[in-house]
C-alpha positions in Angstrom: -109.3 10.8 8.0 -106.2 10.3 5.8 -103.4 8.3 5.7 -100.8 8.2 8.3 -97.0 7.8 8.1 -96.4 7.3 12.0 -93.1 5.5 12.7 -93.5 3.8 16.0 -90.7 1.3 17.6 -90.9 -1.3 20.3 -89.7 -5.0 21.6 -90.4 -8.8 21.9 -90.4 -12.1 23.1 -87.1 -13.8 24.7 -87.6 -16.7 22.5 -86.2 -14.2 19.9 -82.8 -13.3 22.0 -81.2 -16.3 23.3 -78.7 -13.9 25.3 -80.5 -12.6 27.9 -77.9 -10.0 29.1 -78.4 -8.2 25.9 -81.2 -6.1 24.9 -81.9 -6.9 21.1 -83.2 -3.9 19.1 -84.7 -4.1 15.2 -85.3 -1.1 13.5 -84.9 0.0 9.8 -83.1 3.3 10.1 -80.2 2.7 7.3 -78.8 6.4 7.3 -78.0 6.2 11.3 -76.3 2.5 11.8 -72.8 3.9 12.9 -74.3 6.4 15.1 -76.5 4.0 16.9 -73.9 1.5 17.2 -72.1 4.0 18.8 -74.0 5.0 21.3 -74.7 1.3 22.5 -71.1 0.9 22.7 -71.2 4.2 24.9 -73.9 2.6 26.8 -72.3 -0.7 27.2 -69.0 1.3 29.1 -71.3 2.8 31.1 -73.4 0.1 31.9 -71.8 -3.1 31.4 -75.5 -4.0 29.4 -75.4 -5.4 26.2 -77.5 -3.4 23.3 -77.6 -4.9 19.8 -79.0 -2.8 17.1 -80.0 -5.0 13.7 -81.1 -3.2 11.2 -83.8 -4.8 8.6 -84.6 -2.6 4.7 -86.0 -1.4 3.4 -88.7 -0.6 5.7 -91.5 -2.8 3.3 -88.9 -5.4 4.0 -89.0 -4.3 7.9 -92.4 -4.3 8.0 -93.0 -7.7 6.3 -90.3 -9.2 9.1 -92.1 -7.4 12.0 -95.4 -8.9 11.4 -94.3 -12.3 10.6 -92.5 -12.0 13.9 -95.7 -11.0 15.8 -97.4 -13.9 14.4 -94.7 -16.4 15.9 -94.6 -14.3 19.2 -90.4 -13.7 18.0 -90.2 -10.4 18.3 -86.7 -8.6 19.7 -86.7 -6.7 23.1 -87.0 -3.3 20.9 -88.7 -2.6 17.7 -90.3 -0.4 15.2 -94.0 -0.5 13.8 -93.9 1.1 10.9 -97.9 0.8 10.5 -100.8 2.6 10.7 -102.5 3.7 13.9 -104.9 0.8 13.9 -102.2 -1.3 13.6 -100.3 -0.1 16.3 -103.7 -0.6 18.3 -103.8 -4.3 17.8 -100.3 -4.4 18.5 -100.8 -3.6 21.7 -104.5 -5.5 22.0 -101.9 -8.8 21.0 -100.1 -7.7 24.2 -96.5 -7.0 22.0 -96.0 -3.7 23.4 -95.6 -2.2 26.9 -97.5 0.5 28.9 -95.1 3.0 29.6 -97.1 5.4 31.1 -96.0 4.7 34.9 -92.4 5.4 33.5 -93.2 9.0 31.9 -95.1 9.8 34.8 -92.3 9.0 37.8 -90.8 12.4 40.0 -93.5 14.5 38.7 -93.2 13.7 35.1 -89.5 14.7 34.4 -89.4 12.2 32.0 -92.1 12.9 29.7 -91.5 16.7 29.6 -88.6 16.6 27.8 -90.2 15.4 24.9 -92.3 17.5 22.4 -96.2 17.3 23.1 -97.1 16.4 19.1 -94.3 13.2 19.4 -95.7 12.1 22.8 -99.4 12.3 21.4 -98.0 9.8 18.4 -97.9 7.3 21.1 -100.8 8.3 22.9 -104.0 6.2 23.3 -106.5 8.8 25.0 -109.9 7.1 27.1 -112.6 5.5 25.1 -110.5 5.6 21.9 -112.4 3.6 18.9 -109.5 0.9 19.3 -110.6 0.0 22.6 -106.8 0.6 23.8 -105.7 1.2 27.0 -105.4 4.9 27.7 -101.9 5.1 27.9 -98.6 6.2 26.4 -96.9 3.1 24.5 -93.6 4.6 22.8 -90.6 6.4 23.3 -90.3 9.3 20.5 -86.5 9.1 19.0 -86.7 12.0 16.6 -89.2 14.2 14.7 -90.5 15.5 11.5 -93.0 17.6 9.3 -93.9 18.5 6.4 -93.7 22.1 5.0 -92.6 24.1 1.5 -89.3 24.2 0.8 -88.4 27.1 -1.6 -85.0 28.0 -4.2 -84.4 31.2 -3.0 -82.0 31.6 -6.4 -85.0 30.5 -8.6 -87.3 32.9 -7.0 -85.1 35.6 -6.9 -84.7 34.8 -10.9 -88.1 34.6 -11.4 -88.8 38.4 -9.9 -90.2 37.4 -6.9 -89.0 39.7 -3.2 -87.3 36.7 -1.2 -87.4 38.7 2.1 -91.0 37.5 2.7 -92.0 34.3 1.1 -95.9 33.3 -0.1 -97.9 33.4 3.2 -101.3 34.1 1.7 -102.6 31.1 -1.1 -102.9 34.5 -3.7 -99.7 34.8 -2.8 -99.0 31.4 -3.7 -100.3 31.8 -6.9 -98.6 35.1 -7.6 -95.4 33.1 -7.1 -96.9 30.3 -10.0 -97.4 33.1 -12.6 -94.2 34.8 -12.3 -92.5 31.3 -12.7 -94.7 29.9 -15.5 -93.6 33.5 -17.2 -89.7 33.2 -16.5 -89.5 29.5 -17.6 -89.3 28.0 -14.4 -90.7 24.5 -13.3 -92.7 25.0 -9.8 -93.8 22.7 -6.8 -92.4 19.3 -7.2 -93.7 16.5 -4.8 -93.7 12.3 -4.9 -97.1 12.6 -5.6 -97.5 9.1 -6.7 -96.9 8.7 -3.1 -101.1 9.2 -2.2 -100.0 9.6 1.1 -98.2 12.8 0.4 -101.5 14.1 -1.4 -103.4 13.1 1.7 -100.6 15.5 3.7 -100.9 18.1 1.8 -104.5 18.2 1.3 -105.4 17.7 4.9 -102.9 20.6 5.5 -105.2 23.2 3.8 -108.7 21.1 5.5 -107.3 21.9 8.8 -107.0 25.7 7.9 -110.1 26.2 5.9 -112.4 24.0 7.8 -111.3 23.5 11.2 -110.7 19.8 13.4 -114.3 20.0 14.3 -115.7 19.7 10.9 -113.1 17.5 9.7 -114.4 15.3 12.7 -117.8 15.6 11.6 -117.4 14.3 8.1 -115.4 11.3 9.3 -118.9 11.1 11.6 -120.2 11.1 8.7 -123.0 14.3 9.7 -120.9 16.5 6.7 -120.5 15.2 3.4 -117.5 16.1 1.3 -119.1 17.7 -0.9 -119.4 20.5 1.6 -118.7 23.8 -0.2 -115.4 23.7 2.1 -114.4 20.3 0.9 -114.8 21.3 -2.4 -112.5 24.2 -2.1 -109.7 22.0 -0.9 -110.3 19.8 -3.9 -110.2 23.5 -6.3 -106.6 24.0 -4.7 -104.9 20.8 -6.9 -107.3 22.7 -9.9 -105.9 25.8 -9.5 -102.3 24.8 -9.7 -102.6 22.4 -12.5 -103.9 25.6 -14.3 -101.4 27.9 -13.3 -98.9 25.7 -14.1 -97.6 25.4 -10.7 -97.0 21.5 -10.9 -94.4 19.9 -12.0 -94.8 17.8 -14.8 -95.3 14.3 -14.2 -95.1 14.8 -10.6 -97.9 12.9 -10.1 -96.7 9.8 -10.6 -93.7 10.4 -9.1 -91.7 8.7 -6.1 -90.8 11.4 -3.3 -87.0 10.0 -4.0 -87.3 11.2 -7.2 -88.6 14.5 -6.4 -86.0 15.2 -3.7 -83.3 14.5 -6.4 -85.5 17.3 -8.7 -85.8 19.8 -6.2 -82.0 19.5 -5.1 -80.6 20.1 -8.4 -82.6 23.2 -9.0 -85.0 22.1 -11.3 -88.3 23.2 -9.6 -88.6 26.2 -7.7 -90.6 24.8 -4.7 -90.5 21.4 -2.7 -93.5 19.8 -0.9 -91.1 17.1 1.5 -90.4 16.4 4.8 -87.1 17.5 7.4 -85.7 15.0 6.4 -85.3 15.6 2.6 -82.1 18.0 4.3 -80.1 15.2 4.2 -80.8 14.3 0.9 -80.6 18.2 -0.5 -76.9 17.9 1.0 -75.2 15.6 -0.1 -76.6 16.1 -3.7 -76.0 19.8 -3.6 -74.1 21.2 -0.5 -74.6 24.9 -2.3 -78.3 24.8 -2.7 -79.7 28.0 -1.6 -83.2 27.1 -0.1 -85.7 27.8 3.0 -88.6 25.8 4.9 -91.9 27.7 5.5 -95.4 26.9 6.1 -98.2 26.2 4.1 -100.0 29.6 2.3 -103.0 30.5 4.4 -106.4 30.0 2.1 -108.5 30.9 5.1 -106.8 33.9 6.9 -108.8 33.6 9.7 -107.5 30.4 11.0 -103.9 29.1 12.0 -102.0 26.7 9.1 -100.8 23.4 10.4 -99.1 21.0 9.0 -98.2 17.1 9.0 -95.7 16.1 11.6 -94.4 12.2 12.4 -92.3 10.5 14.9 -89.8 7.8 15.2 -90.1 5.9 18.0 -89.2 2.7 20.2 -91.8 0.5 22.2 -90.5 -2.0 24.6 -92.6 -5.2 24.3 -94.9 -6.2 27.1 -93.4 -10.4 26.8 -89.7 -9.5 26.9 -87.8 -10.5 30.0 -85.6 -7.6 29.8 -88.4 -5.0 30.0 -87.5 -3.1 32.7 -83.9 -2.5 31.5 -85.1 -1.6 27.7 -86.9 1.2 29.4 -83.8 2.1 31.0 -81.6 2.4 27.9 -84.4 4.1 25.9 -84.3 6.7 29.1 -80.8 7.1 28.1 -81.0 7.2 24.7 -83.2 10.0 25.1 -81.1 12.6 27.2 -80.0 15.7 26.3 -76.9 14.3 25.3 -77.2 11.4 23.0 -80.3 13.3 21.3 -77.7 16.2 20.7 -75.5 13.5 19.2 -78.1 11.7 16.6 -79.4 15.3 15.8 -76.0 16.8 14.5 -74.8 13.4 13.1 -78.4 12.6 10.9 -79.9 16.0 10.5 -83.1 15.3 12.2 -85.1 17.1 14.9 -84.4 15.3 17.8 -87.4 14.1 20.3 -85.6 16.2 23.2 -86.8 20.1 23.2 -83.8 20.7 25.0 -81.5 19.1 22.2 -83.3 21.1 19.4 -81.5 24.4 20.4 -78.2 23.3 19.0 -79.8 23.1 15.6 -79.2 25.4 12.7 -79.8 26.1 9.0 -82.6 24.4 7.3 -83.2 22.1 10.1 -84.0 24.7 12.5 -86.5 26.4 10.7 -88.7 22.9 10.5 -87.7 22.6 14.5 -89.4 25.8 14.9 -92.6 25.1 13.6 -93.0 21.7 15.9 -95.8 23.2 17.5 -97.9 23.7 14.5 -97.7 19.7 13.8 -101.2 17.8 13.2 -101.8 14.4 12.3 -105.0 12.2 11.6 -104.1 10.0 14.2 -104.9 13.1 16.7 -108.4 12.8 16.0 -110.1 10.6 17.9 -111.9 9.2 14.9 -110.8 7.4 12.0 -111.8 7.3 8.2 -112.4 4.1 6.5 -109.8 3.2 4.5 -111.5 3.2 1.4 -112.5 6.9 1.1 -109.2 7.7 2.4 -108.3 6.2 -0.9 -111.1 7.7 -2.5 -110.0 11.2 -1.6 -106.6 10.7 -2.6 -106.7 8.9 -5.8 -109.6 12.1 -7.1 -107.2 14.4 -6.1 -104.9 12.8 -8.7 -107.3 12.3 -11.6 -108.1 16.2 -11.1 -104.0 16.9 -11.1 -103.7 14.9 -14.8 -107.5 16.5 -16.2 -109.8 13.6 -16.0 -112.0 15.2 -13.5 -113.6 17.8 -11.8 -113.3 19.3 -8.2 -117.0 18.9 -7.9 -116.8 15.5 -9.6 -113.8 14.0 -7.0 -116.4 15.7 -4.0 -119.3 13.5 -5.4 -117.2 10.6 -6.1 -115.4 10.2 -2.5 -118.7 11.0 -1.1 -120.6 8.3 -2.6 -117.9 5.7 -1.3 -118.2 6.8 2.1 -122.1 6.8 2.1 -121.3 2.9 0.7 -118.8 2.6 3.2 -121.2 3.8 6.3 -123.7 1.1 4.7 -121.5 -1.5 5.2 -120.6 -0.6 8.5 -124.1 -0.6 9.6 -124.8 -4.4 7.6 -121.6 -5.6 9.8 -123.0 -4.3 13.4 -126.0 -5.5 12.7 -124.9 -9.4 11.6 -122.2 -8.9 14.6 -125.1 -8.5 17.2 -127.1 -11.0 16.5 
């Protein structure tokens, strides 16, 4: 239904590595060079096999290269798509990226259990999937994230509130808002100009008021959105802007920026990822904070919450295919996932690696299991009341409309969006 941040890697065509005895890897991953240069050396010692990492930003940068590379059948032996799930899907249509299913499968599936379920289904095509893909598994998970609340346990305690327990319960939530509005303090701060962080959050709270089922529907298009549930979600971004829980400005803001806010203690609460940890230290090694989920609105159903990967895909026209699965294998065990996880302060793909991590990091580790993503569905929304959804969820943060209004609004583009869709099959068929 919404949009997706999926971070999926793979590789290419030898035209694009002259050197056949070395595997040739692109990715865009600027904070972990060293470390992965490292660990091809390692590999190299071991092996006697060649890997050469080249990193490419920033990722629009990446992304630009990746295509154009596709188009001229260039691409390296291992690379990143850093697209969305459609994309990836016609990727693997253009034959760029290899089925590595027979690989995760081998001595009983030893390989494929190591990994979390929610980054294995990030590579995942299931059977009759709308992208007419394979069923298979196409990508290796590296790392992974979500996205929860992060929360200044110095600012709350200033602001009266019992840090022992934090907001579990949306009245809770809004509790929280009043006592900061009435001690001075700025609240959630979020790169909401960054719709796809909107979309996260707001497809957070579907999940727990609605259900997958009904979420599924409306893509289907047999519930509207302005279904008294989808209406309610809209009422949460109301409900904050009048308790002042938003920080101002904050929705036009770049996530960057509102890392850099949060880290410096000027907002009490943090809508951002796992890996804003790396940012919150080195900007303030003392900051006091904690990770936690989503406030229930619906107490009868479980909060989830937005989780990516990043991945590598070994690509289907490379020579050097079967020993690009090899080193991705090896990149992947216990130990070298211990090593990336420690050095970059991310939750590493491996379960087993994840129960060396502590702090901040840990708490988003333990919550893995509670990870959703659009691309689990097995239905998309068209891209165009995906952007409906998110841009009325704006104009109702700033005042310029209603929750009601943004329901009626993103339903009438999709009911002009399912009209299209129908004028195309039909022309298509003749």
């Amino acid at each position: 239904m919404l949009a997706s941040f999926l971070i999926v890697s793979g590789c290419a065509k030898t035209g694009n590595n002259p050197n056949q005895s070395e595997i040739a890897i692109w990715h865009w991953m600027s904070d972990r060079v060293n470390e992965l240069d490292t660990l091809a050396s390692q590999y190299f010692d071991l092996t006697g096999i060649k890997v050469k990492f080249e990193l490419y930003a920033p990722t629009s940068a990446y992304t630009s290269k990746i295509r154009s590379a596709a188009q001229a059948d260039k691409l390296p032996d291992i690379y990143g798509i850093l697209l969305e799930m459609r994309d990836f899907a016609s990727f693997i249509n253009a034959g760029h990226v290899y089925d590595i299913t027979g690989y995760m499968d081998e001595n009983d599936g030893q390989w494929r259990k190591i990994f979390y379920e929610s980054a294995l289904s990030m590579n995942y095509f299931s059977p009759n999937n709308q992208y007419k893909v394979k069923s298979g598994i196409y990508g290796v998970p590296i790392d992974v994230n979500n996205i929860q609340l992060i929360y200044n346990i110095d600012l709350l305690k200033k602001a009266g509130w019992d840090t022992s327990k934090l907001p579990s319960t949306w009245d809770e939530f809004m509790h929280l808002a009043g006592l900061l509005k009435k001690a001075g303090i700025k609240g959630l701060v979020s790169g909401w100009g960054e719709i796809w962080m909107i979309a996260c959050f707001a497809d957070n709270f579907a999940w727990n008021i609605m259900g997958k089922e009904k979420i599924i529907e409306t893509i289907k298009g047999n519930v509207p959105y302005t279904d008294p549930a989808w209406v309610r979600v809209f009422e949460l971004f109301y409900e904050m802007k009048q308790k002042g829980m938003l920080f101002p400005g904050s929705v036009t803001m770049v996530n960057k920026e509102a890392e850099q806010i949060f880290a410096i203690g000027r907002a009490a609460v943090a809508f951002n990822g796992s890996w804003g940890i790396n940012v919150y230290s080195n900007m303030n090694p003392d900051l006091n904070y904690k990770a936690s989920l989503p406030p229930k609105v619906n107490l009868n159903r479980h909060m989830y919450i937005w989780g990516g990967t990043t991945s590598f895909v070994v690509n289907n026209a490379s020579e050097l295919r079967e020993e690009s699965v090899k080193f991705l294998k090896w990149l992947t065990e216990e130990k070298q996932q211990t090593y990336l996880s420690q050095r970059t302060d991310n939750i590493p793909a491996n379960k087993l690696s994840a129960a060396s991590l502590k702090g901040p990091i840990a708490e988003f580790a333990d919550d893995i299991d509670n990870v959703v993503h659009p691309r689990f569905l097995p239905v998309e929304e068209y891209p165009l009341v995906t952007e409906a959804f998110n841009k009325g969820i704006q104009s109702i943060m700033i005042g310029e409309a209603t929750p009601q209004e943004v329901a009626e609004r993103v339903q009438a583009r999709k009911l002009k969006e399912m009209k299209k869709a129908e004028r195309f099959k039909a022309y298509t068929s003749k």
